[in-house]
C-alpha positions as CSV (number, residue, x, y, z in Angstrom):
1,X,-0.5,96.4,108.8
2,X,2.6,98.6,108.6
3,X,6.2,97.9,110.6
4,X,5.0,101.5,112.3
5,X,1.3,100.2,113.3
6,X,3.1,97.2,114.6
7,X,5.5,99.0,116.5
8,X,2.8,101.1,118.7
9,X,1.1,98.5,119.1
10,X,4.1,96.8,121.1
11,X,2.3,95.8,124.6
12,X,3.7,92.2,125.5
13,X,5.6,89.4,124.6
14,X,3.6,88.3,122.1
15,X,2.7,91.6,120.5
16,X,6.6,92.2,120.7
17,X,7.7,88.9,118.3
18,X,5.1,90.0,116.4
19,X,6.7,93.2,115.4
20,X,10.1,91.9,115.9
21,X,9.6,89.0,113.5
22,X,7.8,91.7,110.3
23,X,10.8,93.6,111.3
24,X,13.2,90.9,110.3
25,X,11.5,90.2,107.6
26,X,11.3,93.6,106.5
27,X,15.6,94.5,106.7
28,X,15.6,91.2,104.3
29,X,13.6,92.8,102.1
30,X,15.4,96.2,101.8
31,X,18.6,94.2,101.8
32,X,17.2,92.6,98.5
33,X,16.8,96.3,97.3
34,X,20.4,97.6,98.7
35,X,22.0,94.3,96.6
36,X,20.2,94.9,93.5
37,X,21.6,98.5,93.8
38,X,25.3,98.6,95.7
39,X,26.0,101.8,94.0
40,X,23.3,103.5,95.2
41,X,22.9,102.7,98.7
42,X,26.2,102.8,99.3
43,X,26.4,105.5,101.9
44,X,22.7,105.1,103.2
45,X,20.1,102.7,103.3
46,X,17.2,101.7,101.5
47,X,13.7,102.8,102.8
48,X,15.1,104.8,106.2
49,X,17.6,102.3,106.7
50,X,20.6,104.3,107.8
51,X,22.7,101.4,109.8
52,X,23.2,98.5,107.8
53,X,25.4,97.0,110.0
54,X,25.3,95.1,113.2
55,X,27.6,97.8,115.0
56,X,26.2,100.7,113.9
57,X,22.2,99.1,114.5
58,X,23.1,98.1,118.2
59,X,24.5,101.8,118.6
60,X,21.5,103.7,117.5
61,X,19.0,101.6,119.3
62,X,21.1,102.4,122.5
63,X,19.9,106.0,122.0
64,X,16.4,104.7,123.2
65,X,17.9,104.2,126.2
66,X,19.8,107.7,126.9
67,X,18.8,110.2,129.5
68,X,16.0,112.5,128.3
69,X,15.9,116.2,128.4
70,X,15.0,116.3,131.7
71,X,17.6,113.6,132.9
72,X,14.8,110.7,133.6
73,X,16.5,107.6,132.4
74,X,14.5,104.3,131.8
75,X,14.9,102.0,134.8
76,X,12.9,99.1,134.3
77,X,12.4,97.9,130.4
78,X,9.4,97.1,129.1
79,X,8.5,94.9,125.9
80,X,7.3,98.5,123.9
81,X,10.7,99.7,124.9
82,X,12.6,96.7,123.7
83,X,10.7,97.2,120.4
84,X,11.5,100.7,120.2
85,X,15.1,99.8,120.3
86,X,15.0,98.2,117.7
87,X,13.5,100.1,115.7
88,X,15.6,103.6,116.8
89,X,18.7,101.0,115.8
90,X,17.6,101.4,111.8
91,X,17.9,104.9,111.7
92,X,19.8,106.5,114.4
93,X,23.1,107.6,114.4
Protein backbone atom coordinates (compact mmCIF):
# COMPACT_ATOMS: atom_id res chain seq x y z
CA UNK A 1 0.00 0.00 0.00
CA UNK A 2 1.26 3.49 -0.76
CA UNK A 3 2.18 6.46 1.97
CA UNK A 4 -0.97 8.21 -0.06
CA UNK A 5 -3.49 5.09 0.40
CA UNK A 6 -2.33 5.22 3.95
CA UNK A 7 -2.90 8.64 4.48
CA UNK A 8 -6.78 8.62 3.36
CA UNK A 9 -7.27 5.98 5.05
CA UNK A 10 -6.31 7.91 8.38
CA UNK A 11 -9.64 7.25 10.69
CA UNK A 12 -8.21 6.57 14.30
CA UNK A 13 -5.50 6.02 16.42
CA UNK A 14 -4.52 3.04 15.17
CA UNK A 15 -5.02 3.74 11.53
CA UNK A 16 -3.00 7.02 12.35
CA UNK A 17 0.52 5.11 13.72
CA UNK A 18 -0.02 3.16 10.97
CA UNK A 19 0.61 5.76 8.50
CA UNK A 20 2.70 7.75 10.76
CA UNK A 21 5.13 4.91 11.33
CA UNK A 22 5.42 3.96 6.90
CA UNK A 23 5.94 7.66 6.97
CA UNK A 24 8.94 7.49 9.07
CA UNK A 25 10.13 4.87 7.47
CA UNK A 26 9.67 6.29 4.24
CA UNK A 27 11.82 10.04 5.02
CA UNK A 28 14.65 7.38 6.06
CA UNK A 29 14.48 5.97 2.98
CA UNK A 30 14.72 9.17 0.77
CA UNK A 31 17.26 10.44 3.23
CA UNK A 32 19.41 7.27 2.07
CA UNK A 33 18.77 8.66 -1.52
CA UNK A 34 19.49 12.56 -0.58
CA UNK A 35 23.05 11.17 1.11
CA UNK A 36 24.09 9.06 -1.72
CA UNK A 37 23.42 12.32 -3.82
CA UNK A 38 24.23 15.74 -1.65
CA UNK A 39 24.85 17.48 -4.92
CA UNK A 40 21.76 16.93 -6.24
CA UNK A 41 19.33 17.41 -3.69
CA UNK A 42 20.82 20.09 -2.43
CA UNK A 43 18.21 22.70 -2.83
CA UNK A 44 15.08 20.18 -2.88
CA UNK A 45 14.24 16.91 -1.73
CA UNK A 46 14.13 13.54 -2.94
CA UNK A 47 10.80 12.07 -4.04
CA UNK A 48 8.46 15.41 -3.13
CA UNK A 49 10.41 16.04 -0.23
CA UNK A 50 10.80 19.76 -0.19
CA UNK A 51 11.56 20.36 3.82
CA UNK A 52 14.29 18.35 4.92
CA UNK A 53 14.52 19.93 8.10
CA UNK A 54 12.76 19.91 11.37
CA UNK A 55 11.95 23.75 11.06
CA UNK A 56 10.87 24.00 7.80
CA UNK A 57 8.65 20.36 8.22
CA UNK A 58 6.83 21.73 11.35
CA UNK A 59 6.09 25.05 9.29
CA UNK A 60 4.45 23.49 6.34
CA UNK A 61 2.39 21.12 8.25
CA UNK A 62 1.01 24.24 10.10
CA UNK A 63 -0.48 25.25 6.81
CA UNK A 64 -3.00 22.33 7.41
CA UNK A 65 -4.13 24.22 10.04
CA UNK A 66 -4.70 27.83 8.37
CA UNK A 67 -8.01 29.50 7.78
CA UNK A 68 -9.54 28.31 4.51
CA UNK A 69 -10.92 30.42 1.73
CA UNK A 70 -13.96 30.90 3.40
CA UNK A 71 -12.37 31.72 6.83
CA UNK A 72 -13.53 28.25 8.65
CA UNK A 73 -10.64 27.30 10.67
CA UNK A 74 -10.32 23.70 12.18
CA UNK A 75 -11.42 23.77 15.82
CA UNK A 76 -11.33 20.42 17.08
CA UNK A 77 -8.43 17.98 15.61
CA UNK A 78 -9.01 14.90 14.50
CA UNK A 79 -6.55 11.83 13.97
CA UNK A 80 -6.96 12.27 9.77
CA UNK A 81 -6.02 15.84 10.50
CA UNK A 82 -2.99 15.09 12.58
CA UNK A 83 -1.98 12.85 9.68
CA UNK A 84 -2.49 15.39 7.21
CA UNK A 85 -0.07 17.54 8.98
CA UNK A 86 2.21 15.64 8.61
CA UNK A 87 2.11 14.90 5.54
CA UNK A 88 1.51 18.83 4.19
CA UNK A 89 4.94 19.36 6.49
CA UNK A 90 7.06 17.31 3.44
CA UNK A 91 6.12 19.52 0.86
CA UNK A 92 4.73 22.78 1.86
CA UNK A 93 6.44 25.88 2.04
Amino acid sequence: MTILELLEQVHDRESFLTFAYAFAEERRRVEGIEAANPEVYQWGGAEGWNNNCISLFIEGGLSHFEPAPDGSVIENPTWKDLAEFLWCGRFME
